[in-house]
mmCIF entry with sequence, helices, sheets and N, C-alpha, C, O atoms, coordinates in Angstrom:
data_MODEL
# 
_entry.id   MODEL 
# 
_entity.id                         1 
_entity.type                       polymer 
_entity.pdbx_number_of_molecules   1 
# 
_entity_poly.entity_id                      1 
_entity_poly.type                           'polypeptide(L)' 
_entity_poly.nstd_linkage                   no 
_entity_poly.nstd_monomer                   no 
_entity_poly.pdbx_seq_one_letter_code       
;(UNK)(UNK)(UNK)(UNK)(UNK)(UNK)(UNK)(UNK)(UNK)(UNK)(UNK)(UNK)(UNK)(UNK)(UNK)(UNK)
(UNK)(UNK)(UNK)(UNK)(UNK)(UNK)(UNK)(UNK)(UNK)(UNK)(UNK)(UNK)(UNK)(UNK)(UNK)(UNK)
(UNK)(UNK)(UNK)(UNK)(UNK)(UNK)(UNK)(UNK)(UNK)
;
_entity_poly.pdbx_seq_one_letter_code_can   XXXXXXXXXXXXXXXXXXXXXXXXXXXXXXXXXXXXXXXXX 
_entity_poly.pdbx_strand_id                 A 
# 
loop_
_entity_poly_seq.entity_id 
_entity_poly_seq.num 
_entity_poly_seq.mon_id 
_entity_poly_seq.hetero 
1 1  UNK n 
1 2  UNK n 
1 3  UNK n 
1 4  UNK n 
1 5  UNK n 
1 6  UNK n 
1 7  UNK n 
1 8  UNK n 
1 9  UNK n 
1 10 UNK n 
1 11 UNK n 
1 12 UNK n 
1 13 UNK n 
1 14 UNK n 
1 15 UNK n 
1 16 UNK n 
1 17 UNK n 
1 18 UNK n 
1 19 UNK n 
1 20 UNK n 
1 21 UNK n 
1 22 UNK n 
1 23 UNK n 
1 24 UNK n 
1 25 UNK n 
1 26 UNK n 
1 27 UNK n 
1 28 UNK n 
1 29 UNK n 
1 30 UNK n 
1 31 UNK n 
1 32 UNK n 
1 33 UNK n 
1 34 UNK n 
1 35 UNK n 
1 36 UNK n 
1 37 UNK n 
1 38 UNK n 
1 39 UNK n 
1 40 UNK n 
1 41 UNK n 
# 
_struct_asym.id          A 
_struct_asym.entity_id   1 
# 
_struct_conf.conf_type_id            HELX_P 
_struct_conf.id                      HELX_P1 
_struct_conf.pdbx_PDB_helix_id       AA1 
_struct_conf.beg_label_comp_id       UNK 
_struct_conf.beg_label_asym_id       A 
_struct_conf.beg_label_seq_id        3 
_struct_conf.pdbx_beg_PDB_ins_code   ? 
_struct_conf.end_label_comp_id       UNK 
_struct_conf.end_label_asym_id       A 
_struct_conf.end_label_seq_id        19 
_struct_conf.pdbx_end_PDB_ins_code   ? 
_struct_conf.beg_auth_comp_id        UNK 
_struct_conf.beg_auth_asym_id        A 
_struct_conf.beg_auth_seq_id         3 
_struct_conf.end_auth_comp_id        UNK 
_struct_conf.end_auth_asym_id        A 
_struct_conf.end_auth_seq_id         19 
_struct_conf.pdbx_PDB_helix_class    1 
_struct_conf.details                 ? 
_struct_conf.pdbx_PDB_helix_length   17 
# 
_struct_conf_type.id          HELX_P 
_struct_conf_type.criteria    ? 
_struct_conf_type.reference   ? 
# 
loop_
_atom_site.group_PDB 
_atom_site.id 
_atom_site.type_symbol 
_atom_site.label_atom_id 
_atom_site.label_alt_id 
_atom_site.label_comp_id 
_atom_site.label_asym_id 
_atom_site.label_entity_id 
_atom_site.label_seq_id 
_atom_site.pdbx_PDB_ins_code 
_atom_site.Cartn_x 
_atom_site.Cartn_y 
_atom_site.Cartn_z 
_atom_site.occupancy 
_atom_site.B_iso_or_equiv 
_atom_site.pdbx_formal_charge 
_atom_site.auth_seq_id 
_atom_site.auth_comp_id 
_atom_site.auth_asym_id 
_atom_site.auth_atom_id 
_atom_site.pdbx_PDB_model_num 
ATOM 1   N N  . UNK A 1 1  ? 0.828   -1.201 0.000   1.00 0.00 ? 1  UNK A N  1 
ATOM 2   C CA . UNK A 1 1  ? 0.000   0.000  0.000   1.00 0.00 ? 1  UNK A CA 1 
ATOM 3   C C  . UNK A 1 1  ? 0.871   1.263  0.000   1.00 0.00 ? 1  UNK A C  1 
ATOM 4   O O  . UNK A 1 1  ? 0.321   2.175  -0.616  1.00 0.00 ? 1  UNK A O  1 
ATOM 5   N N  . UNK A 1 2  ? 2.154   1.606  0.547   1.00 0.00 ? 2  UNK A N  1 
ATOM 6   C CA . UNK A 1 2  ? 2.798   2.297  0.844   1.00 0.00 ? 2  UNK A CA 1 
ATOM 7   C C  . UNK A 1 2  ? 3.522   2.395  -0.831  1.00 0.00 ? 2  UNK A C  1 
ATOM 8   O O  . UNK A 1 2  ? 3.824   3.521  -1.227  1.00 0.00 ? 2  UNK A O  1 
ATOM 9   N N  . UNK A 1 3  ? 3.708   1.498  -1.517  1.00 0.00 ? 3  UNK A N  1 
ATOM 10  C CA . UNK A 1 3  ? 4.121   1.844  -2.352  1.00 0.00 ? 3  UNK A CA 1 
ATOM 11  C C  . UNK A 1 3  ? 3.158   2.453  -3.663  1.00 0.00 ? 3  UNK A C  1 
ATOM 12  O O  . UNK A 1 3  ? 3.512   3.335  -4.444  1.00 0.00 ? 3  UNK A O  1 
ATOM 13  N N  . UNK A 1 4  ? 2.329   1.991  -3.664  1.00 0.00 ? 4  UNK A N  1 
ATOM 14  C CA . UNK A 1 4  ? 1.609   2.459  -4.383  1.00 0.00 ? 4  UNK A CA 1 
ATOM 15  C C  . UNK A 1 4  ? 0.739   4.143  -3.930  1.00 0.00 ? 4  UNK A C  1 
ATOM 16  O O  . UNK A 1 4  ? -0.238  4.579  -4.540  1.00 0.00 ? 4  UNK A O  1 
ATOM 17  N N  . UNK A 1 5  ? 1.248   4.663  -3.036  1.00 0.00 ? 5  UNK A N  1 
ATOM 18  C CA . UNK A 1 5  ? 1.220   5.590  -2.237  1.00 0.00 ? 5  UNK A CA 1 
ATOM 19  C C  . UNK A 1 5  ? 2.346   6.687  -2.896  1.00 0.00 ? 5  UNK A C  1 
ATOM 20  O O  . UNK A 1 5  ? 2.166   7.845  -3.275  1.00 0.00 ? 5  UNK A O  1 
ATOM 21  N N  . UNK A 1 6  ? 3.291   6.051  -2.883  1.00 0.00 ? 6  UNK A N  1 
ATOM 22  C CA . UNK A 1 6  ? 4.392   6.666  -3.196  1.00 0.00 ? 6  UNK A CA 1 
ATOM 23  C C  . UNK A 1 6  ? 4.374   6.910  -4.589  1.00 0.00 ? 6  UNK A C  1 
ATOM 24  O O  . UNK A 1 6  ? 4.677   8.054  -4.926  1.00 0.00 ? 6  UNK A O  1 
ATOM 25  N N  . UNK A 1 7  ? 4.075   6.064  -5.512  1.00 0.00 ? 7  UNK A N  1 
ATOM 26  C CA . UNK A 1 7  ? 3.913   5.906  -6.469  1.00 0.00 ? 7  UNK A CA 1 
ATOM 27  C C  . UNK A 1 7  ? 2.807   7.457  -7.155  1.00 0.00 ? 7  UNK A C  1 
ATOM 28  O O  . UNK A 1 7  ? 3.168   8.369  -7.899  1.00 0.00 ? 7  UNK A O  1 
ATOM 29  N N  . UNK A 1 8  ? 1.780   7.267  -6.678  1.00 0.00 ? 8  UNK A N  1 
ATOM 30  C CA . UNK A 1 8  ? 0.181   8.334  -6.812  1.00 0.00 ? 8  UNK A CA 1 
ATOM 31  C C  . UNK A 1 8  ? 1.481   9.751  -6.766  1.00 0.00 ? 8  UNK A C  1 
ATOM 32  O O  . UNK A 1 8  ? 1.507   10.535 -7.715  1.00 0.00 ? 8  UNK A O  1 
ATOM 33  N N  . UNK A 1 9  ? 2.407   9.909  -5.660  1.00 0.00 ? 9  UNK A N  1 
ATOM 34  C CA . UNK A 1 9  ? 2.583   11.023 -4.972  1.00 0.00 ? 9  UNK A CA 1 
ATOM 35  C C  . UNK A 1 9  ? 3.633   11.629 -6.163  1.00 0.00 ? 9  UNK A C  1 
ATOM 36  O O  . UNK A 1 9  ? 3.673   12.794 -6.561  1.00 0.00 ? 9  UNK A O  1 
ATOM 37  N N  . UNK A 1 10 ? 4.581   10.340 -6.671  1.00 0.00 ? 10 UNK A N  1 
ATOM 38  C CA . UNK A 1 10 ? 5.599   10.923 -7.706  1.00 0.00 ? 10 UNK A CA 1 
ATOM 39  C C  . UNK A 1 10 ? 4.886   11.318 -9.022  1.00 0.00 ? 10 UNK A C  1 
ATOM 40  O O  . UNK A 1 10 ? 5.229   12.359 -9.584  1.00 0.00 ? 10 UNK A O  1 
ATOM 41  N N  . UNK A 1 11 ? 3.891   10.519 -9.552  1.00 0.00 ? 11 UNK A N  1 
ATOM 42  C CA . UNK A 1 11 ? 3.166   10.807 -10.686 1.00 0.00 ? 11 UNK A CA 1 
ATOM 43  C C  . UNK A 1 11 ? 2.493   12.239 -10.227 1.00 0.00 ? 11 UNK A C  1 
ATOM 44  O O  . UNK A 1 11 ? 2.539   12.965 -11.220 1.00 0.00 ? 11 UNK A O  1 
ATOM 45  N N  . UNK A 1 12 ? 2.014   12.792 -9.356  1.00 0.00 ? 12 UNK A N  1 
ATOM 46  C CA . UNK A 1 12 ? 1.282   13.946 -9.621  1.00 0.00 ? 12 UNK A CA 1 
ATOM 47  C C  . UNK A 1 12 ? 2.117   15.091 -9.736  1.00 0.00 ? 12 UNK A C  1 
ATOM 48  O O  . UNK A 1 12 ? 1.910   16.156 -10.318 1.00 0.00 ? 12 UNK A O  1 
ATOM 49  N N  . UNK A 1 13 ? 3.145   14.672 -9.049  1.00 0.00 ? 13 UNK A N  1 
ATOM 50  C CA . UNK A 1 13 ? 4.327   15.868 -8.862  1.00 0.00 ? 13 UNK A CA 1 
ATOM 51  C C  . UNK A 1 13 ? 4.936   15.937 -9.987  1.00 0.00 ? 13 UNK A C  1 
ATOM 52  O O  . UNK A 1 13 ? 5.275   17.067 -10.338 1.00 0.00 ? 13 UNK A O  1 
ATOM 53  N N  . UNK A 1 14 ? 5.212   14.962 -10.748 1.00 0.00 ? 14 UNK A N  1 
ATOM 54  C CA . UNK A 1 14 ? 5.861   14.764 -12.254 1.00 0.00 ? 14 UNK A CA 1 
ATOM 55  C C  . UNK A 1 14 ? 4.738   15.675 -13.038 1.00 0.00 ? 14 UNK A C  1 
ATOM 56  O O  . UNK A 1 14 ? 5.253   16.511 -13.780 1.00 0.00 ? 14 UNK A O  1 
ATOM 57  N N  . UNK A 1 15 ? 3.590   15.672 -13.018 1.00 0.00 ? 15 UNK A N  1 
ATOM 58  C CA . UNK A 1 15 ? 2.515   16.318 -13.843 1.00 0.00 ? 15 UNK A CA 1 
ATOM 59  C C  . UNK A 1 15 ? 2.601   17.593 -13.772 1.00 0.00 ? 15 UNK A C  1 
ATOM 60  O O  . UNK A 1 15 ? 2.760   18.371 -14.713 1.00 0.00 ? 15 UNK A O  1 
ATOM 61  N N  . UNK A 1 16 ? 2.464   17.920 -12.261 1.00 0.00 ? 16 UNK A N  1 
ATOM 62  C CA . UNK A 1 16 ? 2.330   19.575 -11.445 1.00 0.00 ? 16 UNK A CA 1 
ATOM 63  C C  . UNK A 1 16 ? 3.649   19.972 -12.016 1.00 0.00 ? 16 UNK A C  1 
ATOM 64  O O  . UNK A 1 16 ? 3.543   21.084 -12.533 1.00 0.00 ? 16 UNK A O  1 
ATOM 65  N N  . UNK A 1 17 ? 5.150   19.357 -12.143 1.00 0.00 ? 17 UNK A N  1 
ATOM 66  C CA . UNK A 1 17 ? 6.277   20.298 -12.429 1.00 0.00 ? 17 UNK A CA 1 
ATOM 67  C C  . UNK A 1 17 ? 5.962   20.409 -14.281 1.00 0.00 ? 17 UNK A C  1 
ATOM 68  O O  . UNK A 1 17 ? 6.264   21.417 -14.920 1.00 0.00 ? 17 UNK A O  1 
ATOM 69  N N  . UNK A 1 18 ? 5.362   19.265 -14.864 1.00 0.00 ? 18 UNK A N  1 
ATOM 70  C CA . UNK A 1 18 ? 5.090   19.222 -16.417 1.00 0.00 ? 18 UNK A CA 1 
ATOM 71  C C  . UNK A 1 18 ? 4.380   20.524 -16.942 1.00 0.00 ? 18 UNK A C  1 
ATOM 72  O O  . UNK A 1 18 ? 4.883   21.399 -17.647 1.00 0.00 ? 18 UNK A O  1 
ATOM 73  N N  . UNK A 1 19 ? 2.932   20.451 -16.378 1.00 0.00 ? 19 UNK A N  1 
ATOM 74  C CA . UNK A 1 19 ? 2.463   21.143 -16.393 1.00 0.00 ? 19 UNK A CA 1 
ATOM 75  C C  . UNK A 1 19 ? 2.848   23.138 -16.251 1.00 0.00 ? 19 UNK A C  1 
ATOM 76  O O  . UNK A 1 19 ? 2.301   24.048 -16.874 1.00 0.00 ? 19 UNK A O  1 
ATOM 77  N N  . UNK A 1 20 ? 3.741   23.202 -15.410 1.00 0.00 ? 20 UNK A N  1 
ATOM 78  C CA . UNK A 1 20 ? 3.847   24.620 -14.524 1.00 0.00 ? 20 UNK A CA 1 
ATOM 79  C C  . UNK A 1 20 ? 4.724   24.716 -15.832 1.00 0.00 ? 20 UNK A C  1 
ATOM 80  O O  . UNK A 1 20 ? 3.948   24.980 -16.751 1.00 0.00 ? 20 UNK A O  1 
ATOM 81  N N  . UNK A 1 21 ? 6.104   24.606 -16.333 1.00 0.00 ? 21 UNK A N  1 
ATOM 82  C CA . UNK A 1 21 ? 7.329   24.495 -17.554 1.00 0.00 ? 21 UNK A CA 1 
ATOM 83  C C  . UNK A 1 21 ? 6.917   25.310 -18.611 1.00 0.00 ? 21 UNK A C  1 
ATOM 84  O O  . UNK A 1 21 ? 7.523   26.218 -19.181 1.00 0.00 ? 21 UNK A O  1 
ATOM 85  N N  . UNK A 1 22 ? 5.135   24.585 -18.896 1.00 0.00 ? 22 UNK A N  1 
ATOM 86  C CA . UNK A 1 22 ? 4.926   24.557 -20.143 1.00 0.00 ? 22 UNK A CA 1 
ATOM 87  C C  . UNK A 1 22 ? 3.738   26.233 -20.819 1.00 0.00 ? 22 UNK A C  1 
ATOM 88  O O  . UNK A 1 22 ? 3.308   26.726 -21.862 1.00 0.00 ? 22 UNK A O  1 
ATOM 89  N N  . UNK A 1 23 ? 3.734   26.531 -18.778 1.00 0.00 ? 23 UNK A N  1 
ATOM 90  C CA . UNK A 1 23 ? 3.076   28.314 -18.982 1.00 0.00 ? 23 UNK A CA 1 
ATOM 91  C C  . UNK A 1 23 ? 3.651   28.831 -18.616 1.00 0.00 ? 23 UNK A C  1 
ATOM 92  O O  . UNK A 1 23 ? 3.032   29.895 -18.606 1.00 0.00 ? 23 UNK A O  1 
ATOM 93  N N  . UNK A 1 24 ? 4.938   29.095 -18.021 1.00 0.00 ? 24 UNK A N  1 
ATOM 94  C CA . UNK A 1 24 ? 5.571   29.300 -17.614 1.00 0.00 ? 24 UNK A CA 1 
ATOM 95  C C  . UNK A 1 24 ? 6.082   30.939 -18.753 1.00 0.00 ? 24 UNK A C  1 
ATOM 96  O O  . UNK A 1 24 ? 6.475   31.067 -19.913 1.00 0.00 ? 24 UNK A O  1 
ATOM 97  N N  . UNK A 1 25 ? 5.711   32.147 -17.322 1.00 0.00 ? 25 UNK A N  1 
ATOM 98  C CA . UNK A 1 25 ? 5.798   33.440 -18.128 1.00 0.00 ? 25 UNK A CA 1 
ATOM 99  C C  . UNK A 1 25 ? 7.308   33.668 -18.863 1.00 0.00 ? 25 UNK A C  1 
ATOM 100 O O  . UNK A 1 25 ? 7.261   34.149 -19.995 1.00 0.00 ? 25 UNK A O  1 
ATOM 101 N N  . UNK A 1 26 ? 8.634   33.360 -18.309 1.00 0.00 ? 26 UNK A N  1 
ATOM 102 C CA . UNK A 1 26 ? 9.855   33.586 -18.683 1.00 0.00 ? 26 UNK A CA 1 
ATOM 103 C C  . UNK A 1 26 ? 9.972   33.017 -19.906 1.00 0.00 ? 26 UNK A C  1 
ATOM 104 O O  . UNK A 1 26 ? 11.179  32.930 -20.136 1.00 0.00 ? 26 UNK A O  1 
ATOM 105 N N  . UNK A 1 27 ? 9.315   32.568 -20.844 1.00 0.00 ? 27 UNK A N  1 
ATOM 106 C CA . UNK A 1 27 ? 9.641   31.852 -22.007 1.00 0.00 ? 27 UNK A CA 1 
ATOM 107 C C  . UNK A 1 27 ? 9.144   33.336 -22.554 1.00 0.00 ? 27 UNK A C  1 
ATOM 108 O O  . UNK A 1 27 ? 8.359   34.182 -22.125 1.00 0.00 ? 27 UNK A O  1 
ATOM 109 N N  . UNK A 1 28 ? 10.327  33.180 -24.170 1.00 0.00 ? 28 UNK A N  1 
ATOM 110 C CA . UNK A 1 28 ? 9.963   34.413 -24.689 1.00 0.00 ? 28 UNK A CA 1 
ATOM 111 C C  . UNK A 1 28 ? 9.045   34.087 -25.554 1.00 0.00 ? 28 UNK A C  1 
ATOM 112 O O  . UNK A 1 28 ? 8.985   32.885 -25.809 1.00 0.00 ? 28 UNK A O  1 
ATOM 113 N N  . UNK A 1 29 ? 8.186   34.894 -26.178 1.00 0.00 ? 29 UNK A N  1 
ATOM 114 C CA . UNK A 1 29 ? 7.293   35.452 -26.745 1.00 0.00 ? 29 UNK A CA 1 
ATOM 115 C C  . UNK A 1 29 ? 7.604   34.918 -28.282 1.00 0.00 ? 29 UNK A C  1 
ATOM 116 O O  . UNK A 1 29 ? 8.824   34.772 -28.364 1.00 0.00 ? 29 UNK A O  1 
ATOM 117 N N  . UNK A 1 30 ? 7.111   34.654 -29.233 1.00 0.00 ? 30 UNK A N  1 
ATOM 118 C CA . UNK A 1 30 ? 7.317   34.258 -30.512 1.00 0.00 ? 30 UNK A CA 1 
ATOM 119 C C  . UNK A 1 30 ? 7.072   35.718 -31.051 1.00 0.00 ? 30 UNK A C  1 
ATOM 120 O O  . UNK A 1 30 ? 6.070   36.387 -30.795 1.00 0.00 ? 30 UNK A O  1 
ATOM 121 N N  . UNK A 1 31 ? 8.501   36.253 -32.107 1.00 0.00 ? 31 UNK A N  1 
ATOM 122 C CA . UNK A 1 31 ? 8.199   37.390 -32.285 1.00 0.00 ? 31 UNK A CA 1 
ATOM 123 C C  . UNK A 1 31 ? 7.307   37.539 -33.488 1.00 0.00 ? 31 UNK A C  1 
ATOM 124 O O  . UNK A 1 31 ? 6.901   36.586 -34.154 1.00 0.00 ? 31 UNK A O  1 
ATOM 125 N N  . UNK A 1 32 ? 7.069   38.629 -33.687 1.00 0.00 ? 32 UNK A N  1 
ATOM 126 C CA . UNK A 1 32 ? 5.642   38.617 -34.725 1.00 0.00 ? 32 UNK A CA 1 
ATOM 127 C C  . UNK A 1 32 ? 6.764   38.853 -36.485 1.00 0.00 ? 32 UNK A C  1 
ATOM 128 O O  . UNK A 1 32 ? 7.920   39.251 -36.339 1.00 0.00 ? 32 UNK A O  1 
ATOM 129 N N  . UNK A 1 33 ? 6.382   38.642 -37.550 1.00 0.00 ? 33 UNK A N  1 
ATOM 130 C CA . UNK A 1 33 ? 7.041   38.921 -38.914 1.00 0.00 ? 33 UNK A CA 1 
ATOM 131 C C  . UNK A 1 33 ? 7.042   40.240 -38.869 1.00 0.00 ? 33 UNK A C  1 
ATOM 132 O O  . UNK A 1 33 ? 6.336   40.757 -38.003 1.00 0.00 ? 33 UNK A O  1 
ATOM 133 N N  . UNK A 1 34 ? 7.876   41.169 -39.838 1.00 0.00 ? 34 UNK A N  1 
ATOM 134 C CA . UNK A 1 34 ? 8.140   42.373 -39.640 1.00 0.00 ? 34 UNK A CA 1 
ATOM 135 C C  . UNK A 1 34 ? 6.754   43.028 -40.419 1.00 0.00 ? 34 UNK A C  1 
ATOM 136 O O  . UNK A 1 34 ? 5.917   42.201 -40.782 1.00 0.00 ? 34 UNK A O  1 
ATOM 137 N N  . UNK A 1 35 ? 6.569   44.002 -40.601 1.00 0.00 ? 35 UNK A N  1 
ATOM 138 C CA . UNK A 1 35 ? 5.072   44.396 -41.080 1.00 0.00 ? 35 UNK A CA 1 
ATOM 139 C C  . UNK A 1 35 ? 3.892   44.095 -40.647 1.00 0.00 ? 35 UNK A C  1 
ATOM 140 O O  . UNK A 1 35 ? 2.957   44.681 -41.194 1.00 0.00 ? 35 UNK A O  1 
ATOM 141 N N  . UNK A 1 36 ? 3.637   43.288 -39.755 1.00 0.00 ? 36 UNK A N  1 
ATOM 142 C CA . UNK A 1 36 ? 2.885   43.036 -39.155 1.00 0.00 ? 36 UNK A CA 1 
ATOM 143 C C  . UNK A 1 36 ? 2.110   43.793 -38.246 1.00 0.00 ? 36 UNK A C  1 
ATOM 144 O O  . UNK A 1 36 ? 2.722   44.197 -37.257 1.00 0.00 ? 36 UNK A O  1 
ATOM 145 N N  . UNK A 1 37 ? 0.404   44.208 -38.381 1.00 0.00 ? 37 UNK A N  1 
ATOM 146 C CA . UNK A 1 37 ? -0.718  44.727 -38.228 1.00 0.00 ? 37 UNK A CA 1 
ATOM 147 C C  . UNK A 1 37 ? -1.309  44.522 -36.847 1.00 0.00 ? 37 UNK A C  1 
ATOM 148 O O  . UNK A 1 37 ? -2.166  43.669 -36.616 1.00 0.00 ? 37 UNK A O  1 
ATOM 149 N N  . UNK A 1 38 ? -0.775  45.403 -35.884 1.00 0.00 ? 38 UNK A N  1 
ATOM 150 C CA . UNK A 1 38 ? -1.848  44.677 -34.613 1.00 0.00 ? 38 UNK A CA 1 
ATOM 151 C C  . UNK A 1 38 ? -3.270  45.364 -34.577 1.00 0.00 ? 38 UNK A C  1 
ATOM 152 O O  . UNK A 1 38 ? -3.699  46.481 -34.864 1.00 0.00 ? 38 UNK A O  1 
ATOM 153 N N  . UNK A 1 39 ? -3.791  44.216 -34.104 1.00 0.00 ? 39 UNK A N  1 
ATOM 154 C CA . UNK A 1 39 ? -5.482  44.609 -33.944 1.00 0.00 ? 39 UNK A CA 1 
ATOM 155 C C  . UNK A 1 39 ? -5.613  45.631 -33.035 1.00 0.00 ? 39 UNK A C  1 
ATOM 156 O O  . UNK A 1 39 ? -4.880  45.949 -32.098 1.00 0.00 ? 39 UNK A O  1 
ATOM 157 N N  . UNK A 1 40 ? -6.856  46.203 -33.515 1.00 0.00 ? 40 UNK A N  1 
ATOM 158 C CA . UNK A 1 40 ? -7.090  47.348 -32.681 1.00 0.00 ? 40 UNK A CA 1 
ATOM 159 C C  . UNK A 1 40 ? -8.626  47.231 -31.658 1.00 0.00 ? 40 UNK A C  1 
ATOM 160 O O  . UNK A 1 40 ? -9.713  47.136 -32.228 1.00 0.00 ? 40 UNK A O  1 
ATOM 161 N N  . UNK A 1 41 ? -8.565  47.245 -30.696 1.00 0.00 ? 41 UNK A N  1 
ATOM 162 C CA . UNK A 1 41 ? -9.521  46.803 -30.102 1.00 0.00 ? 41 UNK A CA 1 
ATOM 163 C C  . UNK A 1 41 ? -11.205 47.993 -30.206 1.00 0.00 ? 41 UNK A C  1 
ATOM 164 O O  . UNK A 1 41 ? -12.241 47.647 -29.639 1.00 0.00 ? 41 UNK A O  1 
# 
């Protein structure tokens, strides 16, 4: 039981650090092509 305990505890934590990486604000920005039109709200 204990292992399969352990087991639940590494898989969610593996997910939670997967997860957090992948929004993670410090990633830069894909820059836009040059000429490029921003919308105007």
């Amino acid at each position: 039981m204990k292992k399969l305990f352990l087991i639940n505890i590494i898989l969610l934590l593996l997910l939670f650090f997967v997860g957090y990486k992948k929004n993670s604000p410090t990633e830069p920005q894909p820059t836009k092509p040059p000429g490029y039109q921003e919308d105007i709200p």
